[in-house]
C-alpha positions in Angstrom: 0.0 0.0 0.0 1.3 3.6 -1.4 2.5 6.1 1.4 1.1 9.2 1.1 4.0 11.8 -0.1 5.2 14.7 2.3 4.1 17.6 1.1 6.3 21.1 1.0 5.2 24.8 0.7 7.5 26.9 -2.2 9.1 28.1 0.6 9.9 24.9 2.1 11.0 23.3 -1.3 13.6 26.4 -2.0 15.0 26.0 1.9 15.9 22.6 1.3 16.8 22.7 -1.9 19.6 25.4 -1.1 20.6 22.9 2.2 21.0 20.2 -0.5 23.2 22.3 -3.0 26.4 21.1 -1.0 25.5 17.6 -0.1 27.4 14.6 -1.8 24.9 12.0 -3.0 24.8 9.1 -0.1 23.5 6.5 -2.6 24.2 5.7 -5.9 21.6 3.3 -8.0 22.6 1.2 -10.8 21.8 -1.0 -13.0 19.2 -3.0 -11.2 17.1 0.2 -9.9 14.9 0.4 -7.5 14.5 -2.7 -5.4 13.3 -3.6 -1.8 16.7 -3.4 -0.9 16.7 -0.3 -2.3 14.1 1.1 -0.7 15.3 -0.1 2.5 18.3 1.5 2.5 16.6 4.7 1.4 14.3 4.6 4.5 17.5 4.5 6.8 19.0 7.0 5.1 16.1 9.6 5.5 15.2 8.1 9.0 18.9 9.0 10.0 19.3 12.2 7.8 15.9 13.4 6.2 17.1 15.4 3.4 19.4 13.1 0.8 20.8 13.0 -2.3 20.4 9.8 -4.4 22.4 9.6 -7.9 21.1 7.3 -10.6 23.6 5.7 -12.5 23.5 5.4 -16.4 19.9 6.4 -16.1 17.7 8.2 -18.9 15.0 11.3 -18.5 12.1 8.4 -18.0 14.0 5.9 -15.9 14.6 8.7 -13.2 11.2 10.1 -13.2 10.0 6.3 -12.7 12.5 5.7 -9.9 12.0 8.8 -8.1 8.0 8.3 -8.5 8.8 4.5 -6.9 10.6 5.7 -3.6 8.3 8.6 -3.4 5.4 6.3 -2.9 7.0 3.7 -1.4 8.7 5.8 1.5 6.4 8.7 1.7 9.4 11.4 0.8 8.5 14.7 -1.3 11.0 14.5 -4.2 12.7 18.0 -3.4 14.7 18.3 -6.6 15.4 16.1 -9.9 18.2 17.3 -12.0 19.6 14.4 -14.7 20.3 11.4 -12.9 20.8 13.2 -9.3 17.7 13.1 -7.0 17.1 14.9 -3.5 14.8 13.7 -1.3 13.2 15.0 2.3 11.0 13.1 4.8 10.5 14.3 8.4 11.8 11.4 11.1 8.9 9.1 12.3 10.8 8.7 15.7 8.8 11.7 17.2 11.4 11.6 20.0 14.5 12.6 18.1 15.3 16.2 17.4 14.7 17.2 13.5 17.6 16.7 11.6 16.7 19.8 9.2 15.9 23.3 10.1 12.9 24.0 8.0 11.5 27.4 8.2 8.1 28.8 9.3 5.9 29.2 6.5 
């Protein structure tokens, strides 16, 4: 069953995107796409950091979009940014007891 998507404000979308600028991607995808394992790995990584960068290797225009469309739904991140092969991704931490790991502004 499909996770509903985080949603972000403009305002929202811009901050993280300009957090993002200077982050190295954490995880690089490759030939075999987007898998459980995947996807697993990908939940850790935004449990742990909430706003990633994922890099799609040897990927075209539509094997991105699919991708990123995959984790979005199966994770329940809001797809900050897509540029070529490069994805950023933000979810809030569902461990309501750990401090945010983003700033994210008012608005």
């Amino acid at each position: 069953m499909p996770i509903a998507p985080t949603v972000l404000s403009p305002l929202k979308t811009r901050h993280l995107r300009g957090l993002a600028h200077h982050l190295d991607p954490v995880m690089r995808i490759g030939s075999d796409r987007v898998s459980a394992g995947v996807i697993g790995h990908i939940e850790e990584l935004l449990e742990a950091r909430e706003l990633i960068k994922v890099r799609m290797l040897d990927a075209d225009k539509d094997e991105v979009t699919e991708a990123r469309d995959a984790i979005v739904a199966a994770t329940g991140a809001a797809a900050v940014q897509t540029i070529g092969g490069t994805l950023v991704l933000y979810r809030r931490r569902r461990d309501k007891n750990k401090p945010a790991a983003v700033k994210r502004p008012k608005g």
